[in-house]
Structure formats: structure tokens, C-alpha cells
C-alpha positions as CSV (number, residue, x, y, z in Angstrom):
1,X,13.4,-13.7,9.6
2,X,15.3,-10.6,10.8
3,X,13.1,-9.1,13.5
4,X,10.4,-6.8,12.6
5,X,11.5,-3.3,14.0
6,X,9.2,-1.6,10.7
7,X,7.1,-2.3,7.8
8,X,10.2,-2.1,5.4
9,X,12.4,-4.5,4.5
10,X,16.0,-3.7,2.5
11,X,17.2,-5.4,-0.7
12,X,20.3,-6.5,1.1
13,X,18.0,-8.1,4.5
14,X,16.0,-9.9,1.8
15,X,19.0,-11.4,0.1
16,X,20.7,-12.6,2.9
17,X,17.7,-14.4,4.0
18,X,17.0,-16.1,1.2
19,X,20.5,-17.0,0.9
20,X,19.8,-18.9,4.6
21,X,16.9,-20.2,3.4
22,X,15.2,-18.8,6.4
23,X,11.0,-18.9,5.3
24,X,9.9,-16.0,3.7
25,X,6.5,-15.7,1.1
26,X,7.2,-13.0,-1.5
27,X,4.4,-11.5,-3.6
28,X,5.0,-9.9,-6.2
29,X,2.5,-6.7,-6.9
30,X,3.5,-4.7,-9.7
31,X,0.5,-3.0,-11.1
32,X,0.1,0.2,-13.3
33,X,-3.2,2.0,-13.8
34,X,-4.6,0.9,-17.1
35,X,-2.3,-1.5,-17.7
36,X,-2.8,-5.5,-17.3
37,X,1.0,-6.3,-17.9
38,X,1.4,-7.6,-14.5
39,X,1.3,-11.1,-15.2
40,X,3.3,-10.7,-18.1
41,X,6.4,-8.7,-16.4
42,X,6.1,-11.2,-13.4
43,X,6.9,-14.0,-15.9
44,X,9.5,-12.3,-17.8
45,X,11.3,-11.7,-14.4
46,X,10.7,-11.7,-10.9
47,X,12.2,-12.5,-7.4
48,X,13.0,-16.3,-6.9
49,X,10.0,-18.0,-5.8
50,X,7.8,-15.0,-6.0
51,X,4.2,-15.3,-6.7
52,X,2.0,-12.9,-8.8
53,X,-0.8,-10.9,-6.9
54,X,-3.2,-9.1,-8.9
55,X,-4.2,-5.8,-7.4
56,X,-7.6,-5.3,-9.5
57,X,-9.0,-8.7,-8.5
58,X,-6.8,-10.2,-5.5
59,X,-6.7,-6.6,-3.4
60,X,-9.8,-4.6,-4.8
61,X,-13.7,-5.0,-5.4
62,X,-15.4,-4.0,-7.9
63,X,-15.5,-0.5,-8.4
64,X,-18.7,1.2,-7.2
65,X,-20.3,3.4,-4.6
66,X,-17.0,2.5,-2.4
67,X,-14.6,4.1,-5.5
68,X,-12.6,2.5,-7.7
69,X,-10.7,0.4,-5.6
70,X,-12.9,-1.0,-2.4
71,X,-11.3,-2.9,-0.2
72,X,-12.0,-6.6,-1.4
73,X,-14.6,-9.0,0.6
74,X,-12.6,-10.7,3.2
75,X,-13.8,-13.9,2.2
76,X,-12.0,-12.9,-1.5
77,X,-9.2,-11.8,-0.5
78,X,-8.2,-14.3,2.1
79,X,-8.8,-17.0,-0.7
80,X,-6.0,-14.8,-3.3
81,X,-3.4,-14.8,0.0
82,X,-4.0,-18.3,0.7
83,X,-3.9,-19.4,-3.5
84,X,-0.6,-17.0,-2.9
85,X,0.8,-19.3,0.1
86,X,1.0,-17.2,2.8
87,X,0.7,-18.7,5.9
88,X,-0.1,-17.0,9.3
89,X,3.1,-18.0,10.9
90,X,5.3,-17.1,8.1
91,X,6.6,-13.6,7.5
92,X,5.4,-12.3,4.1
93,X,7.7,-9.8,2.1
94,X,6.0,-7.6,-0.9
95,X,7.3,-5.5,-3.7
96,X,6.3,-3.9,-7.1
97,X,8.1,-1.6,-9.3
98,X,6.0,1.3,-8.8
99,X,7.7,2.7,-5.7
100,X,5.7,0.7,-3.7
101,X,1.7,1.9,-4.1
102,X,0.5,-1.4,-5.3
103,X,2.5,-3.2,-2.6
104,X,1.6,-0.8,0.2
105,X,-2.0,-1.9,-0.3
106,X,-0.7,-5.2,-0.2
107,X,0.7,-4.6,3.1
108,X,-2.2,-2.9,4.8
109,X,-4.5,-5.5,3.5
110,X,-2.5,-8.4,5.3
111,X,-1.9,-6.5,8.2
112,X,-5.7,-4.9,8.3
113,X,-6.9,-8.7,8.3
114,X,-4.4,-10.1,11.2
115,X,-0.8,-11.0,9.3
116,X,1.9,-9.9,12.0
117,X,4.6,-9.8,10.0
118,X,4.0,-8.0,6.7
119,X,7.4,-5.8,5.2
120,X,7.5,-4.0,1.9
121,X,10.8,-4.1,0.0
122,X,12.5,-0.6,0.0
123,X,13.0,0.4,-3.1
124,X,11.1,-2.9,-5.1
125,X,12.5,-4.6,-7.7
126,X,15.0,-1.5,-9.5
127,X,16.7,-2.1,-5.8
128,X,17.1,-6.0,-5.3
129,X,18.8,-5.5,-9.2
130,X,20.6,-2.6,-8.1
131,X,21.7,-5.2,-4.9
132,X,22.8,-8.2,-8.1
133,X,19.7,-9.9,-6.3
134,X,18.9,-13.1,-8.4
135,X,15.8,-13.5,-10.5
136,X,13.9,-16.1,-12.3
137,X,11.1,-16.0,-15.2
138,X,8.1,-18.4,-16.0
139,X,5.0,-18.7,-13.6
140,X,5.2,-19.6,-10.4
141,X,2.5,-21.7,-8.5
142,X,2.6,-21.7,-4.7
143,X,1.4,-24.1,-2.4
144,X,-1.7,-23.5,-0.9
145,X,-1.1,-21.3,2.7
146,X,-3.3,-21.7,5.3
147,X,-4.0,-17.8,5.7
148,X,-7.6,-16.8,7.3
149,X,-9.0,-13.1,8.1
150,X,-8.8,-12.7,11.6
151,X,-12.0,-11.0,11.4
152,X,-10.8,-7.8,13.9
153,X,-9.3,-5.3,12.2
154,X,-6.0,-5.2,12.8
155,X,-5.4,-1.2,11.0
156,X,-7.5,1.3,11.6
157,X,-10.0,2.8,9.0
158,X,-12.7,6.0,8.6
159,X,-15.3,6.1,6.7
160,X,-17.1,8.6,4.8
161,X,-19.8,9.9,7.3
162,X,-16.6,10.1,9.7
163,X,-13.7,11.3,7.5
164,X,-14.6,15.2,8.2
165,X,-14.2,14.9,11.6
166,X,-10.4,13.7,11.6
167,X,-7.8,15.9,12.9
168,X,-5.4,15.3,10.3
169,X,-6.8,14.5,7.2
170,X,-3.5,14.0,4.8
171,X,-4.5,13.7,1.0
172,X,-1.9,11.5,-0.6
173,X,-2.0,12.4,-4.2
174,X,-0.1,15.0,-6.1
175,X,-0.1,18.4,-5.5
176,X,-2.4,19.4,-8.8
177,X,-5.0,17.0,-8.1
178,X,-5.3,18.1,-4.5
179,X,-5.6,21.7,-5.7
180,X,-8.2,20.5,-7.9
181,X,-6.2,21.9,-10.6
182,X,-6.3,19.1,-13.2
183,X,-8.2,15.5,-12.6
184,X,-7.1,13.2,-15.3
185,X,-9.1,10.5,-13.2
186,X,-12.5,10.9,-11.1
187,X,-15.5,13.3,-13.1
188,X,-14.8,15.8,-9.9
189,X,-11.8,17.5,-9.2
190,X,-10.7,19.0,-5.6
191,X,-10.1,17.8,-2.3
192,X,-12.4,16.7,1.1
193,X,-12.6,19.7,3.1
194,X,-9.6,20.5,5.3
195,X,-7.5,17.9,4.2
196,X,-3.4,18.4,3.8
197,X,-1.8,17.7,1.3
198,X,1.6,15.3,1.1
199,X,2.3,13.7,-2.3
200,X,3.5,10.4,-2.2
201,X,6.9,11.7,-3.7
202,X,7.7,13.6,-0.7
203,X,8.0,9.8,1.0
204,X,11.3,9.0,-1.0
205,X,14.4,9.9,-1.5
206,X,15.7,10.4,-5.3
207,X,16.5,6.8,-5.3
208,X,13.0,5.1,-5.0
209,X,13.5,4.4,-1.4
210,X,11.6,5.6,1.7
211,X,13.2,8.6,3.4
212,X,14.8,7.8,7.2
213,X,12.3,7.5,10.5
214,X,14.0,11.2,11.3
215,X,12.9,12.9,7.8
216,X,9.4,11.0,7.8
217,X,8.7,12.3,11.4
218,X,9.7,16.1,10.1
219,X,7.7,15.9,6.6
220,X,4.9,14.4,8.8
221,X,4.6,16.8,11.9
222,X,4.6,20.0,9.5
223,X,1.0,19.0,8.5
224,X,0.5,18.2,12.5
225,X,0.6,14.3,12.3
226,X,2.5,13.2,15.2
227,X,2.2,10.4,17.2
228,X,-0.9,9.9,19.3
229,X,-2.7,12.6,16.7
230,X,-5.4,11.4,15.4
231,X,-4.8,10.8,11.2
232,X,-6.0,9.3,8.6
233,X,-4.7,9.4,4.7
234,X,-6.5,9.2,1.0
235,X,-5.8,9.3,-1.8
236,X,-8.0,8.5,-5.4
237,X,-9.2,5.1,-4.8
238,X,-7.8,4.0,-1.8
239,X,-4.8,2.2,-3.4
240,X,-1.5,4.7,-2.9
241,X,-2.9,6.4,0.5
242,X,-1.4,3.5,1.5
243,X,2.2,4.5,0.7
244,X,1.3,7.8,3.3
245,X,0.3,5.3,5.9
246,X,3.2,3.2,5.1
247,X,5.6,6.4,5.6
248,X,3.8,7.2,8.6
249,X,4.3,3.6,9.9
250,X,7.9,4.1,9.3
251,X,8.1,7.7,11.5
252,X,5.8,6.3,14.0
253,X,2.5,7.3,13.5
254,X,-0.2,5.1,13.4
255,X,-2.9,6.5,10.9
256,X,-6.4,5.1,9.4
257,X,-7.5,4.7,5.2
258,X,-10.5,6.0,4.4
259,X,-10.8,3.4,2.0
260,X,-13.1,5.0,-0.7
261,X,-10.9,8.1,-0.4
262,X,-11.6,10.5,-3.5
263,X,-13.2,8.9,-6.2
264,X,-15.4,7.1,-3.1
265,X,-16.0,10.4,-1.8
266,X,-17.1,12.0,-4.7
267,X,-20.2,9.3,-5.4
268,X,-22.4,11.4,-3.4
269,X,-23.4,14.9,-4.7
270,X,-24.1,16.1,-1.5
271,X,-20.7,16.1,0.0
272,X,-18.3,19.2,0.1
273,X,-15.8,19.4,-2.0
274,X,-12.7,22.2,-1.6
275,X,-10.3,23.4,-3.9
276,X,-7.3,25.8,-3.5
């Protein structure tokens, strides 16, 4: 594997290791809200040897008083990665082909529980075609990994009695939702008091791939998250705040989830909600 010098991983990078047969698990983690066509694309066409991860049950629990998308019981989720065969010693690569929110949580999830080397592919599967990158169709059924949760928390997290008090609170969704303008989602519209808002769009570049370490540093520091700030990121259930954190990772910064994020937030009456 090519050393790990960030969380992203190029089209090209990927070919050329599969081409050396050098060990790599991919998952593949293409998700839309609403949809369950997952599965089905993954069959019709994914990266060779790729196996299907399903964000709803594999990288979520149940939806509840944690939002819609709480993180999934260790003991769950480190029995989807090992069904998935990834191995603790065996760099992992995930993609999807929605600009990388469903594999971002994929990412953090396998870092959060101890997985050292965890890279996203830059611009997911519309990039590995761009590259000519092979693919294959029909289901593919890994062997078992060996993958555990390490127990220690290998990301950092807030949660909802301590999300006020972070200096940089970045709100991850898009602009209209954060101004509680429109909420085609949660029952409440708005925003956790103080937060900042930058959309996940602001992380790419008109391609579908991740802006460079310089322009991620930039974007980032205008809202005042630098390196050694103290940040955190949501979103509405936990699920693309992960893209932030992933763009973050890239310029530098290391931030927390507040895993419930909005619609988690929003369970309890009591708590503040801004708009503007």
C-alpha cells in the first residue's frame, strides 16, 4: 500500500495497486436517502473484488433519540466489517458515488473503532471510470476478516450536553437548511446555536473531488477552524458531517462528530434552536 500521508486515496494510486496486487479491502458504500438501490447498483457494476456495505444497517442504528443515523453498536458493526473482510493489518479503501458522504462515515467508523489505515477514493466511482479503471458485476462474498473494535476511540466525538460548548461548531449541511430556511427532512428547522455553516459542496472542486490541503486550510480557517482549535462538525443525522471532518482531515485539522447532529439534537424540546 502506498504510504498513508491522508485519508484520500486517487483513482490512479488505486489502480496501480491493484494492478501489483498489493492487499487492499474495498467496500463499496453507495447509498442515497430513500433509496435501497445499493445492492442492486453494486451488482450491476462495481470495483473488482469490492464488497457491498449497507449504510442503514452495517454503519447506523436504528433511528431514535440518537437521530436518524446513530452510530451502530460496536458489537454490530465490527461483525458487518468483519462479514466485509477487512482485516486489522490490511489497508481498507472506500468509495460511493455520492461524492463521498456514505463513504466518509465509512471511514470514520473504521478509524473511530481502531483501523489505521482507512482512505476514501477521491472522486468514487465517476473517477476510477473517468481513470478506464476496470469493473466487474454480480455479488461479491468476501472472506471472513478478522476485524475487532479496539474499544478506545480512536476519533474524537461530542455529545449533546457538550456540543454548545465547542469553539467551532461547523454545520455541514446546505446553506438553506442551516438558515432554517426550508427542512425537507427533520419536523424542526434551524441550526444549534453558534454553529457555522460550510456546506459539503464547498469541499470539492467542480469535478467531484476534494479541493487541495492549501484551499481546505483557507475555506476552513475563515470559520476559525485551524489546527489545535477545538472543532467539531454536524450535519442531519450524523452521516455527511463526516465529509467536513474528512475535508478537515485533509487540511489538517483534527475535528470531533457530534454524532446525533440535527435531527439528534432536535429530539429534545428543551434545546435552543437558531435561525438566521
Amino acid at each position: 500500500m502506498v504510504p498513508v500521508t491522508g485519508p484520500l486515496i486517487s483513482a490512479r494510486e488505486l489502480s496501480e495497486l491493484l494492478a501489483a496486487q498489493q492487499p487492499v479491502t474495498l467496500l463499496d458504500v453507495r447509498y442515497r436517502m430513500g433509496s435501497t438501490t445499493g445492492a442492486e447498483d453494486h451488482a450491476e457494476a462495481h470495483l473488482p473484488g469490492a464488497v457491498y456495505v449497507d449504510l442503514d444497517t452495517d454503519l447506523a442504528a436504528p433511528a431514535g433519540e440518537g437521530g436518524r443515523h446513530p452510530l451502530p453498536d460496536p458489537g454490530v458493526f465490527g461483525e458487518a466489517m468483519r462479514r466485509a473482510g477487512v482485516h486489522l493489518d490490511r489497508p481498507v479503501v472506500v468509495y460511493d458515488d455520492w461524492s463521498a458522504h456514505a463513504a466518509g462515515r465509512a471511514w470514520w467508523l473504521l478509524r473511530f473503532h481502531g483501523h489505521p489505515d482507512v482512505r476514501v477514493l477521491d472522486g468514487g466511482l465517476a473517477a476510477w471510470r473517468a481513470e478506464g479503471g476496470a469493473l466487474e458485476s454480480g455479488a461479491v462474498e468476501a472472506r471472513p476478516g478478522d476485524f475487532a473494535c479496539s474499544g478506545e476511540q480512536g476519533m474524537p466525538v461530542v455529545d449533546a450536553d457538550g456540543v454548545l460548548d465547542v469553539a467551532v461548531l461547523v454545520d455541514a449541511r446546505a446553506a438553506e437548511r442551516y438558515r432554517g430556511e426550508t427542512e425537507p427532512v427533520d419536523p424542526v428547522a434551524g441550526h444549534v446555536p453558534g454553529a457555522v455553516n460550510v456546506p459539503t459542496s464547498r469541499n470539492l472542486t467542480d469535478d467531484g473531488r476534494f479541493r487541495s490541503p492549501e484551499e481546505l486550510r483557507v475555506l476552513y480557517a475563515d470559520v476559525g477552524a485551524v489546527p489545535g482549535a477545538d472543532v467539531a462538525a454536524y450535519c442531519g443525522s450524523g452521516v455527511t458531517a463526516t465529509h467536513d471532518l474528512l475535508a478537515l482531515e485533509v487540511a489538517g485539522v483534527r475535528a470531533a462528530l457530534y454524532p446525533g447532529s440535527w435531527s439528534g439534537w432536535i429530539t429534545d424540546p428543551s434545546r435552543p434552536v437558531a435561525t438566521g
